[in-house]
MMTF fields as JSON, N, C-alpha, C and O atoms, coordinates in Angstrom:
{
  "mmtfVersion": "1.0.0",
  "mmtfProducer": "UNKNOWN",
  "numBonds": 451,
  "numAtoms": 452,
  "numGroups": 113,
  "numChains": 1,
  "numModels": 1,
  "chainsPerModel": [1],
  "groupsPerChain": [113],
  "chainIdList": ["A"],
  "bondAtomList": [4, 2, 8, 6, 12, 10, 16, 14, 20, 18, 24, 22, 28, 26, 32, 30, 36, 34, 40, 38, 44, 42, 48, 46, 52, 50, 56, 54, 60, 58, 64, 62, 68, 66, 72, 70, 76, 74, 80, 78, 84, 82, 88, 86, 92, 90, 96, 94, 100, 98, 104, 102, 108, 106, 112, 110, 116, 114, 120, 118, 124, 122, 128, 126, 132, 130, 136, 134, 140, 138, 144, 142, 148, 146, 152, 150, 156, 154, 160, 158, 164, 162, 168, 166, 172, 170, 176, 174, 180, 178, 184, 182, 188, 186, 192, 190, 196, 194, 200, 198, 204, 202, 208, 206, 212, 210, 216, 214, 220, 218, 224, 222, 228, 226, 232, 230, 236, 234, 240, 238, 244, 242, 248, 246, 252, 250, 256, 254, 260, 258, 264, 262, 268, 266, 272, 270, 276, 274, 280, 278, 284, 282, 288, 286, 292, 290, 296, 294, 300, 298, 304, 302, 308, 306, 312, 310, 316, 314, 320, 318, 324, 322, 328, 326, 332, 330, 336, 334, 340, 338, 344, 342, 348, 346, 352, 350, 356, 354, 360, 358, 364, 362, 368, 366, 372, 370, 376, 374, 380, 378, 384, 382, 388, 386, 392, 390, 396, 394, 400, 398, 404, 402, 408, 406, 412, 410, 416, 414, 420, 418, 424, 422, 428, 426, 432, 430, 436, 434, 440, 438, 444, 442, 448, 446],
  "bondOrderList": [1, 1, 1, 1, 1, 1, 1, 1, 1, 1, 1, 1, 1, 1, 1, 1, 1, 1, 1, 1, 1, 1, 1, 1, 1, 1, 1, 1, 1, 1, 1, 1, 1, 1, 1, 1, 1, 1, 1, 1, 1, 1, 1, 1, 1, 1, 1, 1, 1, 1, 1, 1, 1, 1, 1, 1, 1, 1, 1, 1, 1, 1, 1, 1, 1, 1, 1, 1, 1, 1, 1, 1, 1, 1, 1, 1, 1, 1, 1, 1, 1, 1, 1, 1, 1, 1, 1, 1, 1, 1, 1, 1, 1, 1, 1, 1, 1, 1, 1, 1, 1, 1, 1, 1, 1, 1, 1, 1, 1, 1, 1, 1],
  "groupList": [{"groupName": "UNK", "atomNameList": ["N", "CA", "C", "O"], "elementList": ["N", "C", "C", "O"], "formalChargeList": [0, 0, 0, 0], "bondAtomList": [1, 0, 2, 1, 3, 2], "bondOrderList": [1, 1, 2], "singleLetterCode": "X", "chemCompType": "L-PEPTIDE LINKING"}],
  "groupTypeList": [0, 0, 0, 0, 0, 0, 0, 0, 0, 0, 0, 0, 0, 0, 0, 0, 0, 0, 0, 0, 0, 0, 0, 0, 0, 0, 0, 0, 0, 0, 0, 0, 0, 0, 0, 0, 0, 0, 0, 0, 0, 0, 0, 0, 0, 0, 0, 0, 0, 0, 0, 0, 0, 0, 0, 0, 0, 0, 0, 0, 0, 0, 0, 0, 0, 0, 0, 0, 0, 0, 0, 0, 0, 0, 0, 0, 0, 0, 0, 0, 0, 0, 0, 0, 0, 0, 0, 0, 0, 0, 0, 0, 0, 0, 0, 0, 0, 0, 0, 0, 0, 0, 0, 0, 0, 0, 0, 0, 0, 0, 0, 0, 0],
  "groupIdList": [1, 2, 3, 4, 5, 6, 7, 8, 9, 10, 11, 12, 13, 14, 15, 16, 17, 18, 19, 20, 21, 22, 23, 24, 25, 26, 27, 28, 29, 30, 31, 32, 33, 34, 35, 36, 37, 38, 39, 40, 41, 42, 43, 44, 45, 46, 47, 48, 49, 50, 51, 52, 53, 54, 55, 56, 57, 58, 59, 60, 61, 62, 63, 64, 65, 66, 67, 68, 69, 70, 71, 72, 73, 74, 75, 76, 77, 78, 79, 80, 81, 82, 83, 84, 85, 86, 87, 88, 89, 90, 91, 92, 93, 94, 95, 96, 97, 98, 99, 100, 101, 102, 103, 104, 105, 106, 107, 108, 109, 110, 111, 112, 113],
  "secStructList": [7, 7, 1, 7, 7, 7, 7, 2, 2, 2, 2, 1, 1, 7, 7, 7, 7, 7, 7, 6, 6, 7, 7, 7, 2, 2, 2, 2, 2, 2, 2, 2, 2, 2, 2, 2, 2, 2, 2, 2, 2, 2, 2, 2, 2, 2, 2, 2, 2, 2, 2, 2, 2, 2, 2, 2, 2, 2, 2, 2, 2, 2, 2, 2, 2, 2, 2, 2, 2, 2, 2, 2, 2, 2, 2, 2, 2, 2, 2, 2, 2, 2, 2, 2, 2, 2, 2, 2, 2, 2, 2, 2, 2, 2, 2, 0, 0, 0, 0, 0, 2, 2, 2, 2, 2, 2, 2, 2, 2, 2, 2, 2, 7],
  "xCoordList": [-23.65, -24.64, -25.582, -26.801, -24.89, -26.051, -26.423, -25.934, -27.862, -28.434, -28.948, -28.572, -29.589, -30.55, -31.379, -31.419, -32.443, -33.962, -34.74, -35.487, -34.558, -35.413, -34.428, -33.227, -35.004, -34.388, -35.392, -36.615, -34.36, -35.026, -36.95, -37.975, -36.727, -38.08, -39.336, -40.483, -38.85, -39.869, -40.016, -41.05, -39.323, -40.135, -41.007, -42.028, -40.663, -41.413, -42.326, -43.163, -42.885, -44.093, -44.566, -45.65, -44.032, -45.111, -46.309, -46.318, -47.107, -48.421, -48.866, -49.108, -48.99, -49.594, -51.598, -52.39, -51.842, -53.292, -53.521, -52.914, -54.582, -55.411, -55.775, -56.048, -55.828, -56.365, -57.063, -56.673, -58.137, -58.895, -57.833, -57.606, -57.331, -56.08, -54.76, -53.818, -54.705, -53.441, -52.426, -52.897, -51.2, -50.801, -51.539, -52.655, -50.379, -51.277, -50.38, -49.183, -51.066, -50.033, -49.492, -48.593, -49.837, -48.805, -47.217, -46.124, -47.433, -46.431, -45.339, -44.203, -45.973, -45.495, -44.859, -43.796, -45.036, -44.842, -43.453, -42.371, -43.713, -42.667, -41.134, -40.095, -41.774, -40.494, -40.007, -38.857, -40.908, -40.125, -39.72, -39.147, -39.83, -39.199, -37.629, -36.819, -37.509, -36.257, -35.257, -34.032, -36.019, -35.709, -34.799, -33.724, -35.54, -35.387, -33.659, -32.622, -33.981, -32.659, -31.863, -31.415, -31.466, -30.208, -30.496, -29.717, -31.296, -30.728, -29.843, -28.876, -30.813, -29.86, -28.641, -28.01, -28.222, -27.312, -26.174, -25.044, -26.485, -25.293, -25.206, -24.195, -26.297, -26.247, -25.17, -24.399, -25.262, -24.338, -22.998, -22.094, -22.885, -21.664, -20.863, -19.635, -21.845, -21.438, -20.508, -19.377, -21.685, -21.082, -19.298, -18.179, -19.6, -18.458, -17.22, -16.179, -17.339, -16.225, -15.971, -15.035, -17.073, -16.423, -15.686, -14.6, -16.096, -15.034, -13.629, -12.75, -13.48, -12.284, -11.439, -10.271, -12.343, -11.729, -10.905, -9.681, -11.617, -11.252, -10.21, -9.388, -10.245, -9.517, -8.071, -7.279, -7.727, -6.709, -6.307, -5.153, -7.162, -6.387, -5.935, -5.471, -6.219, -5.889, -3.991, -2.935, -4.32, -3.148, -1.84, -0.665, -2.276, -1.55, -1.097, 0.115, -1.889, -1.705, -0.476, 0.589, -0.627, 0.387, 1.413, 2.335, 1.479, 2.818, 3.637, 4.84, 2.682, 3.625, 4.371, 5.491, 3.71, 4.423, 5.699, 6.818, 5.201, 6.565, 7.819, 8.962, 7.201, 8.303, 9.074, 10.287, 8.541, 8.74, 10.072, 11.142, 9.671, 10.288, 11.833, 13.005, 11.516, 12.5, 13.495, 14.576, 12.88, 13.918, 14.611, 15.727, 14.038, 14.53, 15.624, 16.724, 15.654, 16.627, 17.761, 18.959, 17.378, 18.49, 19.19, 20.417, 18.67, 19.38, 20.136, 21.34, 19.51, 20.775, 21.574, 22.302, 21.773, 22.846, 23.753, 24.973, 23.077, 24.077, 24.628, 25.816, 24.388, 25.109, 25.989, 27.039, 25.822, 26.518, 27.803, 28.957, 27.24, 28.671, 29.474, 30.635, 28.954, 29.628, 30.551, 31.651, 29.943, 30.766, 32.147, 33.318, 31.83, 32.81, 34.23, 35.386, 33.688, 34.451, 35.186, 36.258, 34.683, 35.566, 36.388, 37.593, 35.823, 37.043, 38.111, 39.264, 37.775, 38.755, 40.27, 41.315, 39.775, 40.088, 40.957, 42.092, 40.457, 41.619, 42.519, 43.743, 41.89, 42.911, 44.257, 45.423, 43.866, 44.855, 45.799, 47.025, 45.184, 46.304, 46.913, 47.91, 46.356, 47.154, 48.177, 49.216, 48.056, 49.048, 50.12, 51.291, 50.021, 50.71, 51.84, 53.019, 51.237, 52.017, 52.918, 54.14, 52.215, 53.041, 53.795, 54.914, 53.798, 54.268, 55.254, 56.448, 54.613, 55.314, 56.688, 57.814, 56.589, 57.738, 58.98, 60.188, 58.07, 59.016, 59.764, 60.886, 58.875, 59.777, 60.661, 61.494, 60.501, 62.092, 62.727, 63.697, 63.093, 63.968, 64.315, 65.236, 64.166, 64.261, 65.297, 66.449, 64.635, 65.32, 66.645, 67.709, 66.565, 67.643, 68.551, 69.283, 68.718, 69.27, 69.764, 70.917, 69.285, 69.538, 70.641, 71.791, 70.341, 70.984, 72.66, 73.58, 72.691, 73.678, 74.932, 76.149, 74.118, 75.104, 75.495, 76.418],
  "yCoordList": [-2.515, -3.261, -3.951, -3.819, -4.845, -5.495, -6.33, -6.32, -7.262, -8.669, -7.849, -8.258, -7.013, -6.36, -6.333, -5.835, -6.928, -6.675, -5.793, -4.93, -6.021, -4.394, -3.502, -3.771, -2.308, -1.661, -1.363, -1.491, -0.886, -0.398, 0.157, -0.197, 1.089, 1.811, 1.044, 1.483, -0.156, -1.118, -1.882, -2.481, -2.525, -2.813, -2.104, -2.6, -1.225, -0.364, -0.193, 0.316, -0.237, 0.615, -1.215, -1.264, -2.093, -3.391, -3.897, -4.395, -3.87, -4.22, -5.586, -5.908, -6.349, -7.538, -7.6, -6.803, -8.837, -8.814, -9.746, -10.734, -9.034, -10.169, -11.552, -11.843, -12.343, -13.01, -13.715, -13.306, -14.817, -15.381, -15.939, -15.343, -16.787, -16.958, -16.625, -17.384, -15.602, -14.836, -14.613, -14.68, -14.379, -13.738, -12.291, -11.78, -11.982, -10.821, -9.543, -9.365, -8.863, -7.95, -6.804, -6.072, -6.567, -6.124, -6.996, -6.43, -8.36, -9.461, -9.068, -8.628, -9.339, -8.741, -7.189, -7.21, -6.593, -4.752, -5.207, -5.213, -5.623, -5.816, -5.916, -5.256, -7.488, -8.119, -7.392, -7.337, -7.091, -6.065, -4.686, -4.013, -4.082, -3.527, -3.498, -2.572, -4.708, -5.309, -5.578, -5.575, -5.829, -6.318, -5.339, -5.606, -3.897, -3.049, -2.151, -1.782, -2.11, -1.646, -2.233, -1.631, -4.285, -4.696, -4.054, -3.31, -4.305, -4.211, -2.799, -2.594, -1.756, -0.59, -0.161, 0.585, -0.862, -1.108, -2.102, -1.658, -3.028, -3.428, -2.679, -2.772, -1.929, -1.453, -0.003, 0.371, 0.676, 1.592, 0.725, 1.115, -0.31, -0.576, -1.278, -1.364, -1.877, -1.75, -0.845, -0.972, 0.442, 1.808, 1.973, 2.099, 1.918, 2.419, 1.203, 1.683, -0.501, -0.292, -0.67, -1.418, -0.002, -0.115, 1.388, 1.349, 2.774, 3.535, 3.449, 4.288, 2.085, 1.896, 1.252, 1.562, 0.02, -0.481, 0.701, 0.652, 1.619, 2.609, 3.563, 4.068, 3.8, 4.67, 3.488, 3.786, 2.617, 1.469, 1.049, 1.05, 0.83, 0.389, 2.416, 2.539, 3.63, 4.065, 4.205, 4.239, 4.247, 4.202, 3.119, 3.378, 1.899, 1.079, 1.418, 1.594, 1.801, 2.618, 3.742, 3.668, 4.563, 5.778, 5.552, 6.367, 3.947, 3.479, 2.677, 2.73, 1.929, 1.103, 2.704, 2.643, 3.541, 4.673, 4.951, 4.884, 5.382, 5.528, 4.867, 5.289, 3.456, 2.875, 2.606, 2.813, 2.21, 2.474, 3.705, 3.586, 4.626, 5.899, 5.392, 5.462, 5.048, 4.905, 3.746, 3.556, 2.905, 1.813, 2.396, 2.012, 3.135, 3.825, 4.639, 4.583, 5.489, 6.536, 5.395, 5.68, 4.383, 3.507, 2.91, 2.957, 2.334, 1.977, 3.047, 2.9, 4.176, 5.132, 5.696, 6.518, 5.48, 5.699, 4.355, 4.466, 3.017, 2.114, 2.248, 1.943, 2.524, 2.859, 4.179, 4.265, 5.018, 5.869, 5.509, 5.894, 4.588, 3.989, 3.641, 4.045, 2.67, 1.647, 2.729, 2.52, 3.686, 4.471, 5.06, 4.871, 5.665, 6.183, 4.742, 5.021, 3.55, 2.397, 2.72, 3.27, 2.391, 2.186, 3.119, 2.978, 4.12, 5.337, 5.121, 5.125, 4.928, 5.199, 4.024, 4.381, 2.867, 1.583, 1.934, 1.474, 2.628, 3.267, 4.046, 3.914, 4.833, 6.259, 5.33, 5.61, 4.159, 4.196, 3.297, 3.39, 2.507, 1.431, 2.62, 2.275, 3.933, 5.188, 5.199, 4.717, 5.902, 6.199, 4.821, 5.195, 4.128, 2.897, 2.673, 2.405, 2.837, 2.746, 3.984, 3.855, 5.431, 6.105, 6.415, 6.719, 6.497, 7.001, 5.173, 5.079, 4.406, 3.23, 3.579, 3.853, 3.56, 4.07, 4.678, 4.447, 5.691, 6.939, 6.366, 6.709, 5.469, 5.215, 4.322, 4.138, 3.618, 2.37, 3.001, 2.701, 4.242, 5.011, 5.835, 6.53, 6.139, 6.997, 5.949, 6.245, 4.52, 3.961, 3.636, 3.649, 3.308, 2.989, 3.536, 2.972, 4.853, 6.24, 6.272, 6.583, 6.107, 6.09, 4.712, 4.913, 3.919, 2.899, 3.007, 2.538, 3.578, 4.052, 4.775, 4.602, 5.653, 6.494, 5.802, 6.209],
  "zCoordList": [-3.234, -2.5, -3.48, -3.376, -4.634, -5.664, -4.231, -3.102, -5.052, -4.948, -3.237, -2.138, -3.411, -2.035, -2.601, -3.726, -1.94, -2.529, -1.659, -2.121, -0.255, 0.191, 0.714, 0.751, 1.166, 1.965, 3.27, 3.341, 4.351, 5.635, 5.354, 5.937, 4.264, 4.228, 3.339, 3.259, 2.721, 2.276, 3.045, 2.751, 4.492, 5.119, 6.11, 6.587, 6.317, 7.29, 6.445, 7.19, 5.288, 4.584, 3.891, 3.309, 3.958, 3.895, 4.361, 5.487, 3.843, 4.725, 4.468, 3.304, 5.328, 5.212, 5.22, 5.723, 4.471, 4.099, 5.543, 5.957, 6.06, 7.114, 6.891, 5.727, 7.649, 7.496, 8.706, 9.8, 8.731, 9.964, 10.913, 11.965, 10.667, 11.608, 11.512, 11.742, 11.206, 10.819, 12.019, 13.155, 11.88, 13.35, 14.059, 13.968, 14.739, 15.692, 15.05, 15.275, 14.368, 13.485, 14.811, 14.396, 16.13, 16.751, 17.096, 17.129, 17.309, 17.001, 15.783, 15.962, 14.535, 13.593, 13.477, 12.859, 13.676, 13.674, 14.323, 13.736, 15.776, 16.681, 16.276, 16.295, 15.794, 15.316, 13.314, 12.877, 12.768, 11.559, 12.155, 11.298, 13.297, 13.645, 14.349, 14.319, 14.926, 15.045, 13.999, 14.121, 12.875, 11.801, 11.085, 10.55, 11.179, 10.196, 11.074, 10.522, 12.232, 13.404, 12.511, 11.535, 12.955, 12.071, 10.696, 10.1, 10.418, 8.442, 8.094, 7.36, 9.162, 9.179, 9.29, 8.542, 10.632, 11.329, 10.215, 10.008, 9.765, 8.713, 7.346, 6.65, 6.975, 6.079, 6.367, 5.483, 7.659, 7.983, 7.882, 7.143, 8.536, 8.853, 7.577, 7.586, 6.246, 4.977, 4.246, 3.78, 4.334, 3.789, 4.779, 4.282, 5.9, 6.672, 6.171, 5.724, 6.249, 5.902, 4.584, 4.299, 3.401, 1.841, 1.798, 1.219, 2.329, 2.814, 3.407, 3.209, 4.332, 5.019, 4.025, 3.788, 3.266, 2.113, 1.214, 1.092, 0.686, -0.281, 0.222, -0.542, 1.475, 1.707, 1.776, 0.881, 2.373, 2.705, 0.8, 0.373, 0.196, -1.314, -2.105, -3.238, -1.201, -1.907, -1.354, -1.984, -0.015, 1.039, 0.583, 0.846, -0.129, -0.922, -1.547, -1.419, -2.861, -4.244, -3.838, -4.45, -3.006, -2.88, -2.269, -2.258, -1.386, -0.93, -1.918, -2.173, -2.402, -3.435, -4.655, -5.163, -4.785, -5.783, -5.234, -5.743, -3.725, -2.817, -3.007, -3.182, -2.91, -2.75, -4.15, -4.139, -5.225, -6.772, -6.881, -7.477, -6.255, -6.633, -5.393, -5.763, -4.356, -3.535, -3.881, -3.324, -5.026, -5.212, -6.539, -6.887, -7.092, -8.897, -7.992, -8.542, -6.587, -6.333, -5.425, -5.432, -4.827, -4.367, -5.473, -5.391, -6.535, -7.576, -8.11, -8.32, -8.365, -8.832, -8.085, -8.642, -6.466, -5.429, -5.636, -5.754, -5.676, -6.251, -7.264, -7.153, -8.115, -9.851, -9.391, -10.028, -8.61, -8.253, -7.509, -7.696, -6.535, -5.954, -6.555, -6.508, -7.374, -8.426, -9.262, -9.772, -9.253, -10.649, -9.515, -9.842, -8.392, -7.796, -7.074, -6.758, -7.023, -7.017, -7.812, -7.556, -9.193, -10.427, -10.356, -10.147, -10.517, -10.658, -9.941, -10.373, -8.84, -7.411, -8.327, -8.871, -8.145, -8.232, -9.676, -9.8, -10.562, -11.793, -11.349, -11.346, -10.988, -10.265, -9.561, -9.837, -8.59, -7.682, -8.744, -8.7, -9.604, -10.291, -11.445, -12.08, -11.703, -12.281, -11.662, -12.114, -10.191, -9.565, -9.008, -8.927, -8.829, -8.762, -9.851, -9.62, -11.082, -12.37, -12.267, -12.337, -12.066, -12.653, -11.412, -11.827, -10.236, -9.079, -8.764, -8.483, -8.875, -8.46, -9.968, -9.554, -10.776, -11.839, -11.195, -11.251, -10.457, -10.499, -8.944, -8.569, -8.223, -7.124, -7.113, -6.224, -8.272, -8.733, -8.958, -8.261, -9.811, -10.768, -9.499, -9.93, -8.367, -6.914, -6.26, -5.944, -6.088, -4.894, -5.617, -4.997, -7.1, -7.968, -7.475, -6.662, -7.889, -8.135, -6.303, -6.004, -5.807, -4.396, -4.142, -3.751, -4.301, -4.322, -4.612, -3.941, -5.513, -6.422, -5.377, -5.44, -4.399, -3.979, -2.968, -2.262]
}
């Protein structure tokens, strides 16, 4: 709350100097009493929402971590996939080679009889 120059209780404790044609200091009282309600009144509702502020950037702060952490564990379920692809995708051109081998040298041999 910089660049405030009074608060609620400096005006309530201001006293003005008389003068011959001055206003009517019940006039006055009146209306710095009105005065002092709002100033209060935003000054509560200041505090309340630089709290809402603080609490909402901390609520940020601990989602964006969240999510940080949730994209580091999706990336390593993708790299995980990826690794079980590959494999697969060797394995089967393994068995292709060595089982596809053995089934020429089968139907051959079959052929034969």
């Amino acid at each position: 709350m910089e660049n405030i120059n009074l608060t609620p209780k400096d005006i309530v404790n201001k006293n003005f100097k008389p003068k011959i044609k001055g206003y009517d200091p019940a006039d006055v009282d009146e209306f710095l009493d009105l005065v002092i309600q709002d100033y209060e009144n935003y000054t509560k509702e200041n505090q309340r929402l630089q709290a809402e502020n603080d609490r909402l950037v901390n609520k940020v702060d601990e989602l964006t971590k969240q999510l940080a952490v949730n994209n580091s564990s999706q990336t390593s379920r993708q790299t995980s996939t990826m690794t079980n692809m590959d494999i697969l995708k060797r394995l089967s051109n393994l068995e292709r080679h060595v089982f596809g081998v053995q089934l020429n040298n089968d139907n051959d041999q079959n052929n034969r009889f």
